[in-house]
C-alpha positions, 0 to 999 in steps of 0.5 A: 358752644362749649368748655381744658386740658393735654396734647401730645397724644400717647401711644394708647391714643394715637392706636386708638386713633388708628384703628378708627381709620383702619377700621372705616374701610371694613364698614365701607366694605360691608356695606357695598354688599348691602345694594343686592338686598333690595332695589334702589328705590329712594327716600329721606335719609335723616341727618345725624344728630349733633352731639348735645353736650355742655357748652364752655367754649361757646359760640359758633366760630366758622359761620361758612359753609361746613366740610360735609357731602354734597350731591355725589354720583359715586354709587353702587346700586342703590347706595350712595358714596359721598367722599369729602375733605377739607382744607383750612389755613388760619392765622389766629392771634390769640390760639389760647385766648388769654388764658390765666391772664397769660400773653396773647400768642400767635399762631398759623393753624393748618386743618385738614378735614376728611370724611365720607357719607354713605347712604342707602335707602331700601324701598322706603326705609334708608340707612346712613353711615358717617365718618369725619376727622379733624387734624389740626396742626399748629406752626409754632406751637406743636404741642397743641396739635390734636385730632378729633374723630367722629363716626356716626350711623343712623336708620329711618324706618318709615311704615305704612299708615304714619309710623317713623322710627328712627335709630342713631348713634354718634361716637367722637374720640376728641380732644378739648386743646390746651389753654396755654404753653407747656410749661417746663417740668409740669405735665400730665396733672400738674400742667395747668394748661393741659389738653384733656381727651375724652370719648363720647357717645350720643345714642338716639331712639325717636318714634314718630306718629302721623294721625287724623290728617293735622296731628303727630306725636314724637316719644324720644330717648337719648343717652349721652355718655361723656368720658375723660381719658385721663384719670385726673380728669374724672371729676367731669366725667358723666352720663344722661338718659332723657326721655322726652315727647312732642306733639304737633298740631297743622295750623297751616300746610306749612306751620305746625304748633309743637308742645314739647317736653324733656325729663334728663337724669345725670349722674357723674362718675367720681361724685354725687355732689352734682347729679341732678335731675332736670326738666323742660318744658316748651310751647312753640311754631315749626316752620316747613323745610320747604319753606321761605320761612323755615325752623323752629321757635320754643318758648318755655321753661327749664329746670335743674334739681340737684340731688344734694344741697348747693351753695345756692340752693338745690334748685334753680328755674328759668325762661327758655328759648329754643330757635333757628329761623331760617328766611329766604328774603329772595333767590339770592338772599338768606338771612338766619336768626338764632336765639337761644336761653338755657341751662347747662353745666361747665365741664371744667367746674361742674358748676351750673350756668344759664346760657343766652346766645342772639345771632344774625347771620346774612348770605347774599349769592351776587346776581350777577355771578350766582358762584360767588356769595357773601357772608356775614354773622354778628351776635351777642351772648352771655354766660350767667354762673349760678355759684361761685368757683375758683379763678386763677388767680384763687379767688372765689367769686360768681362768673359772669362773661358777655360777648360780642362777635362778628366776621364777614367772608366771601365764598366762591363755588369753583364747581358743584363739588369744589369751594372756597371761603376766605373770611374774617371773624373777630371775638370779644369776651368780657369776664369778670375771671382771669381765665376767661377775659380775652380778644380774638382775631381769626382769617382763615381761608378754606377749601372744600371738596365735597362729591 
């Protein structure tokens, strides 16, 4: 998943915080007037998209079933209201991982979850709006303590004779948490183990075209805006603009090929040292969504040229995966696969890494109680730097990190609109730096309540 830096908030952060919240009840407001405009007549509203990003703390670390909407009969007209909040209650016993080398410290997290979905299909087009925030509070280790904000809108217009466009945009105000204790007498810059706010944007814009019975092409455009608060944070500080298409081509009523393609410019804020221009390029199958097989498997290639000579070169290429299958081996079970390889840049270093994740998840709902399922999730991945960096100990050497994880969790569906999910999840990451070599142990255990 992805990559340090302050957090007890300021007061310019907690009024940005809190005009958030005010100002989501006006959206809500607004946008129960909308129903008048046309009759309820329903369609498909497209899911918000997931903020790109780079990743530096990666891998998934609740495998359960995430706090979101589920089937709400809260309506006014046409427009429906999904309301939802979730609880969670975790000991950790490495909150920092091991940061710098430092101690292992221990921890009960408390994180509370609230949000609401909104979506309103008019004749065949459908409007959403999403709100979520996360508060994570910590027992011992209060300075820790962050939030994080999401607000999200999104609009499918789909025409006559084939023609899907669909506009989204996805604003977080967030917090990558803190790496260690405070330390006494250093804060803002001179805290090595500082949190570090930031905002960012992902706006998206995709065209989809349906013809001759088995073909479709999609033309996209993503703009991804990443921005540190803080001023000594700026050195990761960037923008990218992709442009991409796809083709699809019916091999069967439920499979389609998809040739695929994506060119993405970055530019960082406070230096050139590091804007690149990259590409990707990738041959695969689609598989329906109604389907027991269902997802996606690419096969292609990547590659990053950056606008200045590197220690290691200007340009670096390699194999690329993209994959989420999905099998629904029975009624009762499930089984996911994810296999991933690509190339993605550190946020705290800039420094361009190869990315390769395999994960086996299993859902099992027992025959004789289908409200109580089982879970369980192993994977292996590996962080491959491609210049060297500075560890903590100022060392100048190439990272190279392997991990193995794995959990298990049992969840209880009280009611339609009420879970619970206590589970297990154990991490070991294997680094050749400092920073980065550590074990960890999570229990959580969550409630969900989700109209």
């Amino acid at each position: 998943m992805t990559s340090p830096k302050i957090n007890q908030p300021n007061k310019t952060n907690k009024a940005r915080g809190l005009s958030l919240l005010l100002a989501f009840p006006v959206v809500v407001a607004c946008l129960a007037l909308l129903p008048l405009l046309a009759p309820p007549v329903w369609s498909q509203v497209p899911q918000l998209p997931v903020v790109p990003g780079p990743i530096s703390m990666f891998f998934l670390n609740n495998w359960g079933t995430p706090v979101g909407p589920g089937e709400s009969n809260l309506k006014a007209g046409p427009l429906e209201i999904h309301p939802f909040v979730g609880g969670t209650e975790t000991y950790d016993d490495n909150i920092y991982r091991s940061y710098g080398g430092k101690p292992k410290e221990a921890d009960w997290v408390s994180t509370i979850s609230p949000g609401m979905q909104l979506r309103l299909p008019l004749q065949q087009h459908s409007f959403q709006l999403d709100y979520r925030a996360d508060v994570n509070l910590f027992a011992k280790n209060t300075e820790t303590n962050f939030v994080n904000q999401n607000a999200a809108a999104a609009v499918n217009l789909a025409f006559a004779g084939g023609l899907n466009i669909i506009v989204s945009d996805s604003f977080s105000d967030a917090v990558i948490p803190r790496l260690g204790k405070e330390v006494q007498g250093l804060s803002g810059v001179f805290d090595p183990f500082r949190a570090s706010p930031y905002d960012s944007n992902n706006f998206t814009t995709r065209a989809i075209y349906r013809f001759l019975d088995r073909w479709s092409a999609e033309v996209r455009y993503i703009n991804y805006d990443f921005r540190y608060k803080h001023y000594y944070d700026e050195a990761g500080t960037y923008n990218q603009n992709s442009f991409g298409g796809s083709v699809y081509y019916k091999l069967t009523p439920r499979t389609d090929a998809v040739l695929d393609y994506t060119y993405s410019i970055m530019d960082y804020k406070t230096s050139n040292s590091y804007d690149n221009k990259n590409h990707s390029a990738y041959i695969g199958l689609s598989f329906d969504p109604t389907a027991k097989l269902r997802g996606y498997l690419k096969l292609g290639v990547a590659e990053w040229i950056y606008d200045q000579d590197l220690p290691t070169g200007k340009t670096l290429t390699t194999f690329s995966v993209l994959s989420a299958l999905t099998w629904e081996v029975s009624p009762y079970t499930v089984l996911t696969l994810t296999a991933n390889r690509l190339l993605l840049p550190d946020r705290q270093t800039n420094a361009l890494y190869t990315f390769t994740n395999v994960s086996l998840g299993y859902r099992h709902f027992l025959t004789s109680y289908e409200k109580v399922n089982l879970n369980a999730n192993v994977g292996y991945g590996t962080l491959k730097f491609d210049q060297p960096t500075e560890d903590a100990d100022n060392v100048l050497k190439t990272r190279d990190d392997k991990r193995i994880y794995g959990g298990a969790g049992i969840e209880y569906l009280l009611q339609p609109w009420l879970s619970f999910n206590l589970g297990y999840m154990y991490i070991r990451n294997c680094s050749n730096f400092i920073n980065y070599d550590f074990t960890e142990n999570k229990i959580f255990l969550n409630a969900k309540f989700a109209l």
